[in-house]
Each structure stands twice: as structure tokens, then as C-alpha cells.
C-alpha positions, 0 to 999 in steps of 0.5 A, spaced: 226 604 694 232 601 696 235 600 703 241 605 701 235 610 698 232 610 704 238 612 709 240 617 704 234 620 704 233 619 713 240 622 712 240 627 708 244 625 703 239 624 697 245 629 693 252 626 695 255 623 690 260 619 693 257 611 692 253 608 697 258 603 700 262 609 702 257 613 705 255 606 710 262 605 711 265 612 714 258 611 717 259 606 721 267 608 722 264 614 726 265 616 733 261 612 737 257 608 732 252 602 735 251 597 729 243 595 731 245 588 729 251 587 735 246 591 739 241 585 738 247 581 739 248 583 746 241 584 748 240 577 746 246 574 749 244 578 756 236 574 755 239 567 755 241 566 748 247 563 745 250 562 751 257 558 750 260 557 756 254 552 758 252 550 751 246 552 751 243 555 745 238 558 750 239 557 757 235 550 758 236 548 751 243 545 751 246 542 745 252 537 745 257 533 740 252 527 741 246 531 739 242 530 732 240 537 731 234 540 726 234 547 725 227 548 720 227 555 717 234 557 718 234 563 716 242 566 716 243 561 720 245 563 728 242 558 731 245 552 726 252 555 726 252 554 734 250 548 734 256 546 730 261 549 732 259 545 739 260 538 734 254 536 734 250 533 727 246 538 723 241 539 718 239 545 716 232 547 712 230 554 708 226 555 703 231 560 699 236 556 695 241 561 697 241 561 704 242 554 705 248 554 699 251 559 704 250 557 709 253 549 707 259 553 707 260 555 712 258 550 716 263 546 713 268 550 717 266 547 724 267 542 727 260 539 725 261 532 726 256 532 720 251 537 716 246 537 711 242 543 707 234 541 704 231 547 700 223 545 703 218 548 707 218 544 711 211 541 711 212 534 710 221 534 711 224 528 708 227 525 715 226 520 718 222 518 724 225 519 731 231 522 727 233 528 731 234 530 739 234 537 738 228 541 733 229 548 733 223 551 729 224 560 731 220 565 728 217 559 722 210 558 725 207 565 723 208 564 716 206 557 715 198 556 712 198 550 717 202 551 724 198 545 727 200 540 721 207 543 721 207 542 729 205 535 729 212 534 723 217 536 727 214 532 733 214 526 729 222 527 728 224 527 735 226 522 737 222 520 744 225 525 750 228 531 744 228 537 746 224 543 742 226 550 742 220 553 739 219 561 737 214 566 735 212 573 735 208 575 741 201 578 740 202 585 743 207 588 739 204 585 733 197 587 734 200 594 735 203 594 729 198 594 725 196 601 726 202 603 722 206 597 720 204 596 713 199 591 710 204 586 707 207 586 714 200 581 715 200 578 709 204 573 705 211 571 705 210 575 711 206 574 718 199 572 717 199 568 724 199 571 730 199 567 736 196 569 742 200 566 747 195 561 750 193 559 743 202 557 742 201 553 748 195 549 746 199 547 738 206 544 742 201 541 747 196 538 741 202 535 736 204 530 743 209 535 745 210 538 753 212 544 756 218 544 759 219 552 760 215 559 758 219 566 756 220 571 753 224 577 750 226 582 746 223 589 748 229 592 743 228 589 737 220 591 738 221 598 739 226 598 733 222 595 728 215 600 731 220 606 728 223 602 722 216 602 720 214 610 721 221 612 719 220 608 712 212 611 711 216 618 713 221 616 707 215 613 703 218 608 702 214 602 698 215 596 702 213 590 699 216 582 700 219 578 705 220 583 711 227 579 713 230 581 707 227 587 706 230 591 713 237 590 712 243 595 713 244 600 712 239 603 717 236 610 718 240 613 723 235 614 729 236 606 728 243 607 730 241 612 735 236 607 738 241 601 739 246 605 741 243 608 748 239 601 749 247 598 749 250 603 752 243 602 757 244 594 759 251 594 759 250 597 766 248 591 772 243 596 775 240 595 768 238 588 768 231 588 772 229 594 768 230 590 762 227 584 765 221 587 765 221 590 759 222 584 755 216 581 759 211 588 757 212 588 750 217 581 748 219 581 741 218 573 741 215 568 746 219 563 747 217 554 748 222 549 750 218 543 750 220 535 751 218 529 747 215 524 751 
């Protein structure tokens, strides 16, 4: 079952014979919709990420036109595209071909004063020692068969005082997962590490590195992804392969209803301690920036 097949069959639209791409757009041009991706957005932004008036990346992790940025496991490339649109060198990893064609090309419309894609994973980069003042490795380490060995290779390209922004699951919400995500969730190309949060500390601490701050964020995307798991079984969805290519739009509708009261929710001031506390409870991520001495 397809992501279309599956919010058809949520939506009630399983006999509607308009296409799929017409149903998703007069969806999202609905009263009131909240796509769940801006949502995330928002709710990142209000967490300290992708913060452009101060050029940081997240708050304590600035990035200039000076640095020499490494971006492992890019994915759709965020992290790298803020980057460059701030000037600074780029390089860029993934081990979908794909991703990293699309997003040399975009890349390639910022002021970037220098970029370069690799299709590796990143076990052993083919960069030099000491290259990079900054190293961003996000949501990487729970699917690599030796986090401590790819831990001591992104140490080994920083350069003496590079600041690492390193991210992973937190323990809580993936521990409570497996009582109803399904079992590829766990298994490979998927996360088969979790990382208790001692235990995350102790692997940026063994590969030379120190910790310069610790955080965590992400309570929206949690709970989103507990009701995406129980809405696909409630489909019967089959849900096999790599989860961030498997959950993409469209989404179910109780998503969209989801994001839209969280939005309409953290827009309010009073509502930043609240979600401050939440995002402490149950993170989606634990958060390390960590120096190279």
C-alpha cells in the first residue's frame, strides 16, 4: 500500500474516481489545512533550529562563509542548504545517489562559495584529515553497524576546535515504539540502535571529542509518528524499507488535524514552557554539540 492508497482508505475516498494528485491538492487547499511538514518547521524553529538571524544552524552551532562544512547522511538536505545559503563551503554525503544529484542542484543556486556531493556511507569518507570546521551528523548513527568507528571518522576530519552538531533518537520514544511500530522500524535500513542517552554521551566522549552542550526537542514529531504507526496497521498497511522514504505525503487526516492544533497551540507565547517541557518528557531527538580539542 502506497501513501496515496493509504490516505484514501483514512479518508474515505477508497471509490473516488478523481486522480490522486487531485484529491491531495484540494486537500491541502481546504479551510484551515496545516501541512504537517510546516508544522514540524515552526515547532523546529521555536526549538533553536535553523535560526537566520543569527546564523546558527541550532542555537550554539553558528555557521559562516569562513566554515568548511560536512553534512554526513544529508538526507533532503536542510541542514546543508542553510549552510550554503550562509556562504560557507559545503560537502555533502548520502547513500541514495538520487538525494545528493538533487541536491547538488540545488546547492548550486546558493551562495555557496564551494560544494561537493559523495554517494558513500560514510564509513571511511574519502576526505582528508583535519579538513572541516564544522561536522553535522543528524539522525545517522542509529542505522550504522559501528556508531563508535563512524564516530572516530567524523573526528578525524575536523579540524583542531570544529564544532560537531550530532543528533539521534531519544531512548523514550523509541523504546515505547516497539510495542506497536512495526518490526522493520528496528531492523535495517531502519534504526537498529538505540542509544540511551548516557550511552550517546559516552561515544562522542571515546572518539576525542568534548561536549559543549546537551538537548533535546521534538514532542510533535513524536506523538506524530506513534499515530502514524497505529493509523497505517488500522489501514493494514504493509510497511517495509526505509521509514523516511516510506512516511511522506500525503498524510492521513487525523495527521493533518494533529499538526494543526500543535500549530495553532505553540503560536501562542503562553505556550512555550509547555512546550519546552514536552520537548524534555518525550523528545523526539537528543541533541550534542561537541568541540574538537
Amino acid at each position: 500500500m502506497n501513501q496515496f492508497e493509504l490516505f484514501r482508505r483514512l479518508a474515505g475516498l477508497q471509490g473516488d474516481p478523481r486522480d490522486d494528485e487531485t484529491i491531495w491538492r484540494e486537500a491541502k487547499q481546504a479551510p484551515g489545512f496545516v501541512d504537517s511538514r510546516n508544522c514540524g518547521l515552526i515547532d523546529a524553529v521555536q526549538s533553536g533550529w535553523y535560526q537566520s538571524q543569527s546564523d546558527e544552524l541550532f542555537k550554539g552551532f553558528p555557521v559562516g562563509a569562513e566554515d568548511s562544512v560536512l553534512d554526513v547522511g544529508c538526507g533532503a538536505g536542510g541542514a546543508t542548504l542553510f549552510c550554503a545559503n550562509r556562504g560557507a563551503a559545503v560537502t555533502f554525503t548520502d547513500v541514495v545517489a538520487e538525494k545528493i544529484e538533487s541536491l547538488r542542484q540545488r546547492v548550486a543556486r546558493t551562495p555557496a562559495r564551494h560544494s561537493e556531493g559523495l554517494v558513500v556511507d560514510s564509513t571511511r569518507l574519502p576526505l582528508a584529515d583535519a579538513c572541516m570546521t564544522r561536522v553535522i551528523s543528524m539522525e545517522v548513527l542509529e542505522h550504522v553497524d559501528d556508531p563508535q568507528a563512524f564516530m572516530c571518522e567524523l573526528a578525524r576530519v575536523g579540524q583542531s576546535g570544529a564544532l560537531y552538531l550530532l543528533a539521534v533518537p531519544d531512548p523514550v520514544g523509541e523504546q515505547m515504539q516497539r510495542g506497536f511500530a512495526p518490526d522493520s522500524y528496528f531492523q535495517s535500513p531502519n534504526h537498529i540502535h538505540i542509544f540511551e542517552r548516557e550511552q550517546f554521551g559516552q561515544l562522542v566522549l571515546n572518539a576525542g571529542l568534548e561536549i559543549v552542550e546537551r538537548s533535546s526537542f521534538g514532542f510533535f514529531w513524536t506523538v506524530w509518528m506513534f499515530m502514524y504507526w497505529v493509523l497505517a496497521k488500522h489501514a493494514g498497511a504493509e510497511l517495509e524499507g526505509a521509514s523516511h522514504d516510506i512516511v511522506q505525503p500525503p498524510y492521513p487526516p487525523l495527521l493533518n488535524d494533529w499538526a494543526k492544533l500543535w500549530q495553532n497551540l505553540i503560536q501562542m507565547p503562553e505556550a512555550a514552557p509547555m512546550k519546552q517541557a514536552l520537548d524534555q518528557l518525550l523528545p523526539k531527538s537528543q541533541v550534542i554539540i561537541a568541540r574538537k580539542p
